[in-house]
C-alpha positions in Angstrom: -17.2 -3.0 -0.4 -13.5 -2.6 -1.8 -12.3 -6.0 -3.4 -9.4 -7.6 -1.1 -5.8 -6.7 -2.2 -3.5 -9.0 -3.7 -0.3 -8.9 -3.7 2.0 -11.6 -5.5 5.4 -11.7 -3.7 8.6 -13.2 -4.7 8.2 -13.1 -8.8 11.2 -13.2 -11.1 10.5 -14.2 -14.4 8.4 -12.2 -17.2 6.0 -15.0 -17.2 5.0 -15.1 -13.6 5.1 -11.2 -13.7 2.3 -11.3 -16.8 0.3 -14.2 -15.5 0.0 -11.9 -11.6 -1.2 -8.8 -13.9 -3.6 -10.8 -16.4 -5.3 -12.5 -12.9 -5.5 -8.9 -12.2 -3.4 -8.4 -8.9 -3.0 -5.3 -7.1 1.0 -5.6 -6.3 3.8 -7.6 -7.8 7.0 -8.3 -5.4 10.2 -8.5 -5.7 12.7 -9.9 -3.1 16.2 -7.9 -2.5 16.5 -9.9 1.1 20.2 -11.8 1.2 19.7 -15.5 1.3 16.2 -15.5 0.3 15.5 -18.3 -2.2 13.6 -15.9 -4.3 16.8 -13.4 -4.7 17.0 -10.7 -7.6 19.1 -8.1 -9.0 18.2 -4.5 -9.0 18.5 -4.8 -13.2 16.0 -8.0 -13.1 13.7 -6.7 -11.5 13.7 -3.0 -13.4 13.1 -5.3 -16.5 9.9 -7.0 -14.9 8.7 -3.7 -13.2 8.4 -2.5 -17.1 6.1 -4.7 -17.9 4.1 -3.7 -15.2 0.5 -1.2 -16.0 0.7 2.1 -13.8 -2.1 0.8 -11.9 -0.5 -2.2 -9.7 2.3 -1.5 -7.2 5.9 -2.9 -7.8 7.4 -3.4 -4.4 10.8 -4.3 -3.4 11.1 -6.2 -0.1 14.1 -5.6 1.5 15.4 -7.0 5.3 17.4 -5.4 7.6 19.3 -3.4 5.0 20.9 -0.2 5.3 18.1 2.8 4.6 20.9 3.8 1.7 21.0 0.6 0.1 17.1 0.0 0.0 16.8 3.3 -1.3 19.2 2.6 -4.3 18.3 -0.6 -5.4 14.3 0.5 -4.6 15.3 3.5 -7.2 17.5 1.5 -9.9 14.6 -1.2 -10.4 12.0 1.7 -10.4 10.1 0.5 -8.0 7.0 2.4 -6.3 6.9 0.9 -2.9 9.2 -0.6 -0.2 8.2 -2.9 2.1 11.1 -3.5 5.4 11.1 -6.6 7.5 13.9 -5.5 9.3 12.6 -4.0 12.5 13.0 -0.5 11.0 12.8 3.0 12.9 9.9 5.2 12.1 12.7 8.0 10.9 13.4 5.5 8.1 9.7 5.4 7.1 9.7 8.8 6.6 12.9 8.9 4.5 11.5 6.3 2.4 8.5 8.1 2.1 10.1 11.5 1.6 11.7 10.0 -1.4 8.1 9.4 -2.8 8.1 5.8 -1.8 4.8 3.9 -0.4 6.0 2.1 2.1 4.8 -1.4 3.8 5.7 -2.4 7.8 5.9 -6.2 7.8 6.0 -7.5 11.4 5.4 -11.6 12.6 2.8 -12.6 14.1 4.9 -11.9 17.6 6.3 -8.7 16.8 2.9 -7.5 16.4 1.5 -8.9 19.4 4.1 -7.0 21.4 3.8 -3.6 19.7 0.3 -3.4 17.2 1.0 0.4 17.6 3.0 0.8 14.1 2.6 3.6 13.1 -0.7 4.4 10.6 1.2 5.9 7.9 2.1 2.8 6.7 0.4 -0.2 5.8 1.0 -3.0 7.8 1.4 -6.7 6.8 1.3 -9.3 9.4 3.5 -12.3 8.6 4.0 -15.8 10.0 7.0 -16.1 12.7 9.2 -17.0 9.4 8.6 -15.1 6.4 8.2 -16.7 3.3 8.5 -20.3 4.8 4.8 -21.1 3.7 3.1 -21.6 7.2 0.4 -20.2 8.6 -0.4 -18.5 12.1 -3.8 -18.7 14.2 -5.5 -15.5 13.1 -7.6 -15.6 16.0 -4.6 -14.3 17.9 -6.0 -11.4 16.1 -9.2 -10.7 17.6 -7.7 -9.5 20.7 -5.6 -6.7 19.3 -7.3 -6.4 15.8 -5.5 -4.4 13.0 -6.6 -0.7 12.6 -6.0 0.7 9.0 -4.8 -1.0 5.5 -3.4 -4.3 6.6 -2.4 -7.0 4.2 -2.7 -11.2 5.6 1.0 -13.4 5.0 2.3 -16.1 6.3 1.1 -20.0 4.7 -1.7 -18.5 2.4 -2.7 -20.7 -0.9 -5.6 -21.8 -3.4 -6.8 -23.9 -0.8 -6.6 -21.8 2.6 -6.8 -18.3 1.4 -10.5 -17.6 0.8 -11.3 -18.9 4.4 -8.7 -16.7 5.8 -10.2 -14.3 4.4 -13.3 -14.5 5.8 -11.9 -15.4 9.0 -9.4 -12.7 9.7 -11.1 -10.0 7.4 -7.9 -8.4 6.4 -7.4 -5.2 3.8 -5.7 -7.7 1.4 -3.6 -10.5 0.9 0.1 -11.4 0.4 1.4 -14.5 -0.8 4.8 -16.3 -2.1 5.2 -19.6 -1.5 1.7 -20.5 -1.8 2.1 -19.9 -5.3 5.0 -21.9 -6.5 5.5 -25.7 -7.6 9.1 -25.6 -5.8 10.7 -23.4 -3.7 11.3 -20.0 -5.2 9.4 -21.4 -8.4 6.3 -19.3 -9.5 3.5 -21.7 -10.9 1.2 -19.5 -13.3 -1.2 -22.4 -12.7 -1.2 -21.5 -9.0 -1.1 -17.6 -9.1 -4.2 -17.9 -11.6 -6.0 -20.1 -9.0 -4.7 -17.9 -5.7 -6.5 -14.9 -7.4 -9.4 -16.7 -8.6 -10.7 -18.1 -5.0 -9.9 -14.4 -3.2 -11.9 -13.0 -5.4 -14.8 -15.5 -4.6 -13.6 -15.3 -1.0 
C-alpha cells in the first residue's frame, strides 16, 4: 500500500522549507495568490525551491490568474507543478501541462459536489468552502460521489485531526497550511514535524 502524500502548503522561510523535507514530505507549496496571508515573490520562492531534493514536488499555487502570468512566475521560481484555484478551463490544463508542468485542480467542497467530473489528467484536491482558512468539511459528503484517481484531502487538517481523516475519507494524500502554523501565515517546525509524524501512523 503507497504511503499517503503530504503536501506542506504555504512555506516561506528556509527553515520551514528544511524542516517539511527532513519530516520527509512529498510537496512543498508556495503561495502566488493576491491577498493571501502566506504571499511570496517569484525570487523567494526560487531561493527555497533550491533547497529542495529532486524527489519532492515544488508547487506554486496560483488563483484566478492569467494562464501567462502563472506560467511566468511558475517558471522564474522553477517550480515543477501548478496547482489553480481559480475555476480554470481544461485548455489551460493542457497549456500548463504542455509547458512540462504537473498540474493540481483544487475545487471546494461545493464546486466538487456540482461537477466531480474534473478531468483525470489532473490530480484533484478537494478543499474546504475557504481555502486556507483552517476549517474543515464533512467528508462524508464524500461517500456519495467519491473521488476517482490521485486526490489530495484540504481544508482544516492538523496534528490532531489529520490521521482520522485519513482513515475516514481515505484520500491519495494530504494538504495542509494552516494547520501547521503558530499564527497566521507562520510555519511552526514544531507542528510540520508533528503533522507528518501522525499521517504516517495514520
Amino acid at each position: 500500500m503507497r504511503p499517503t502524500y503530504i503536501k506542506i502548503c504555504g512555506l516561506s522561510t528556509a527553515e520551514t522549507v528544511d524542516a517539511a523535507i527532513r519530516a520527509g514530505v512529498d510537496a512543498v507549496g508556495f503561495v502566488f495568490a493576491p491577498g493571501s496571508p502566506r504571499l511570496i515573490d517569484a525570487d523567494t520562492a526560487r531561493t527555497l525551491a533550491a533547497r529542495v531534493p529532486a524527489q519532492v514536488e515544488t508547487v506554486g499555487v496560483f488563483r484566478a490568474q492569467p494562464v501567462d502570468e502563472v506560467l511566468a512566475t511558475a517558471s522564474r521560481a522553477g517550480l515543477t507543478t501548478i496547482q489553480l484555484h481559480g475555476g480554470e478551463d481544461e485548455n489551460s490544463f493542457e497549456r500548463l501541462r504542455a509547458e512540462g508542468f504537473r498540474t493540481i485542480r483544487a475545487l471546494d467542497i461545493s464546486t466538487y459536489l456540482e461537477r466531480p467530473d474534473a478531468s483525470p489528467a489532473d490530480r484533484l484536491l478537494i478543499d474546504a468552502i475557504e481555502p486556507g482558512g483552517g476549517k474543515r468539511f464533512d467528508t462524508g459528503l464524500l461517500q456519495a460521489r467519491p473521488p476517482g484517481g490521485f486526490w489530495l484531502l484540504a481544508g482544516g487538517l492538523d496534528p490532531d485531526n489529520v490521521a482520522a481523516a485519513v482513515r475516514a475519507a481515505r484520500p491519495s494524500g494530504v494538504d495542509v497550511s494552516s494547520g501547521v502554523e503558530s499564527s497566521r501565515g507562520v510555519k511552526s517546525v514544531e507542528l510540520i514535524r508533528a503533522f507528518v509524524s501522525a499521517v504516517r501512523t495514520a
